[in-house]
C-alpha positions, 0 to 999 in steps of 0.5 A: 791735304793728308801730306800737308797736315803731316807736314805741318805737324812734322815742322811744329814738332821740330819747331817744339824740339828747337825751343825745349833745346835752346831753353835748355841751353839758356838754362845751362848758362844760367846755372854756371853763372849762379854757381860761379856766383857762389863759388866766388864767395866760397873762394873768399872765404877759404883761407886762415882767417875763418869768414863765413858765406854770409858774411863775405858779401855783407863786407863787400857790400858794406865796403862798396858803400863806403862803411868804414871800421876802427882799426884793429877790430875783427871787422876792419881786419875781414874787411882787408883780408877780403878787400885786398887779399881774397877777392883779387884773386877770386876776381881775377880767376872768373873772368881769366877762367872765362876768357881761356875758356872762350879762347878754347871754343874760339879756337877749335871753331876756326881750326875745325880741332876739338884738340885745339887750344889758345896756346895751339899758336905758341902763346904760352912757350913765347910767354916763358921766353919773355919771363926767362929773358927778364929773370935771367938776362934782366933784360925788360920793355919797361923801365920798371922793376923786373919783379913787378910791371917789366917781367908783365910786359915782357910776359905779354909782348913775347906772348904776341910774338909768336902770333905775330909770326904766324900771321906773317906765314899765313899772309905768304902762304895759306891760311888753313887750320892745318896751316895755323896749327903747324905753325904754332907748333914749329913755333913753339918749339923754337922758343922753348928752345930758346928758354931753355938755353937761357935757364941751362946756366942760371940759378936754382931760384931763377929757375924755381920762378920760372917753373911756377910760371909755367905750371900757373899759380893765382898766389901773387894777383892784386888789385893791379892785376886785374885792370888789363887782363879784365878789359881785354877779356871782357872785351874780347868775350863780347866780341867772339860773340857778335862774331858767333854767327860768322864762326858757325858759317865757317864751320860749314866749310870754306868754299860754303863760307866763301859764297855767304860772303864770310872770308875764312882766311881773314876770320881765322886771323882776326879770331886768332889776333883776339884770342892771343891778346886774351890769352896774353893778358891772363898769363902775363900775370899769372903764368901758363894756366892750360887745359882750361880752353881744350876741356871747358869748351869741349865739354860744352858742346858735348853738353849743349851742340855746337852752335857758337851764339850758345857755346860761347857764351857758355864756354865762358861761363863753364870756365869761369866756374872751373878755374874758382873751383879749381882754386878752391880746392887748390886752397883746401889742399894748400893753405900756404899755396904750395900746390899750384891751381894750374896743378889742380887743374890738370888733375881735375880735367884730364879725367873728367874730359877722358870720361866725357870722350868716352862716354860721348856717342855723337860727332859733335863737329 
């Protein structure tokens, strides 16, 4: 009778434990989203024209409903900077922050990597060869101009490439994490091969745009931008996480995986085939913003264990809150956007995830 009360009071505590750890984890969510919330209209705010906190949302509000203002008044002219100018951009970094974030917990789940990221399969060097060839060669898959939707759609089918060929590999031979991993690698070095002979002959100019394409830079993001890449990430953020229990299966090995019923070789396939057309859509616009996925993801299962139904949830919202932050204060140093929020980023995170690294006393994997 001694040992059953035991029991029963050894569970209810471990019972107790569980729910303070997943409110804790709910609460993290939360407080990421009210700060991204916040640092939106921070980021709106920064700028030339001096527009308060308060009154950012006032103008999108009243711009929602429908309010219109007499041309050359004060209002009318916040109304467009905001409307056109500052909220693209800021729009545009949460919800890119968000799905390279969720690339990054994605990824180094399936390739059981904490060093792993969404350009670990050569996204981001096929991205470059993309842009290289439309910029160098004039060379795009649309018939628009090479400064507006051709050089996108070319950033964004040369960034599918190199998955594609991954896929193809793993199909013939395996389908491991270390399989995966050294593919992208090979890859990688094949197509940034590849760019650099296409830039070894070419102007000073070409060259300066193709180097901002690779440090990632928000400064020329519209309206237009953010169809595609939104709906693709807000897509594939609500996929990872209906997959989130499959994920947390397999990270109990794939023999483990195999008799639950869970195909690891084709679940790495489908995770990597999402998170490339996530990744893709982002750079095609705005070049190659890294460290996001690796550190934000990272980060998050230090702070909250790894358990997918959470991380990756708050992953994206972590994320969504680091690159608005990181454009803030690229704006701060900036004001002419001569310092790329890519730049910023790698200042940022490097030491930061050296801290945590060093500071953490437990095997998160």
């Amino acid at each position: 009778m001694s040992n059953n009360t035991e029991s029963y009071s050894d569970n209810k505590s471990l019972m107790v434990s569980y729910k303070k750890f997943t409110i804790k984890k709910i609460l993290f969510i939360a407080i990421c989203i009210i700060l991204a919330f916040i640092a939106l209209g921070l980021s709106i705010c920064i700028g030339a024209a001096d527009i308060s906190f308060k009154e950012v949302y006032e103008i999108i509000y009243k711009h929602i409903i429908g309010t219109t203002y007499q041309k050359g008044t004060v209002e009318f002219i916040h109304d467009y900077i905001i409307w056109n100018i500052r909220l693209p951009r800021a729009l545009f970094a949460l919800i890119a922050g968000a799905g390279l974030a969720v690339g990054g917990a994605v990824m180094q789940s399936v390739m059981k990597n904490p060093l792993a990221d969404p350009y670990t399969t050569g996204i981001s060097s096929g991205t470059c060869f993309g842009v290289a060839i439309a910029l160098v060669l004039g060379l795009t898959v649309s018939n628009s101009q090479i400064g507006n939707l051709g050089l996108v759609m070319n950033a964004f089918i040369f960034a599918l490439i190199p998955t594609a060929l991954i896929i193809i590999i793993t199909f013939k031979n395996s389908t491991s994490p270390a399989t995966l991993i050294l593919a992208g690698v090979a890859i990688s070095y094949i197509f940034n091969a590849l760019t650099t002979v296409l830039l070894i002959s070419t102007d000073a100019e070409t060259l300066a745009i193709v180097y901002r394409w690779q440090v990632g830079s928000l400064t020329e993001v519209t309206w237009n931008s953010i169809p595609l890449m939104a709906t693709i990430n807000i897509a594939g953020i609500i996929i990872t996480i209906f997959i989130s229990k499959k994920l947390n299966i397999m990270a109990l090995g794939d023999e483990n995986a195999k008799s639950l019923g869970i195909n690891s070789g084709n679940m790495r396939i489908i995770s990597l085939m999402i998170i490339s057309f996530m990744v893709a859509s982002v750079i095609s616009y705005v070049g190659i913003i890294g460290f996001i996925g690796l550190i934000s993801a990272h980060i998050v299962r230090i702070l909250i264990d790894s358990d997918n139904r959470f991380v990756i949830p708050a992953s994206a919202a972590f994320g969504a809150v680091f690159l608005i932050g990181a454009d803030i204060i690229s704006k701060y140093l900036s004001p002419t956007d001569s310092i790329p929020v890519g730049v910023v980023i790698s200042f940022i995170g490097a030491p930061v995830f050296l801290y945590l690294i060093i500071r953490q006393k437990r095997n998160i994997w």
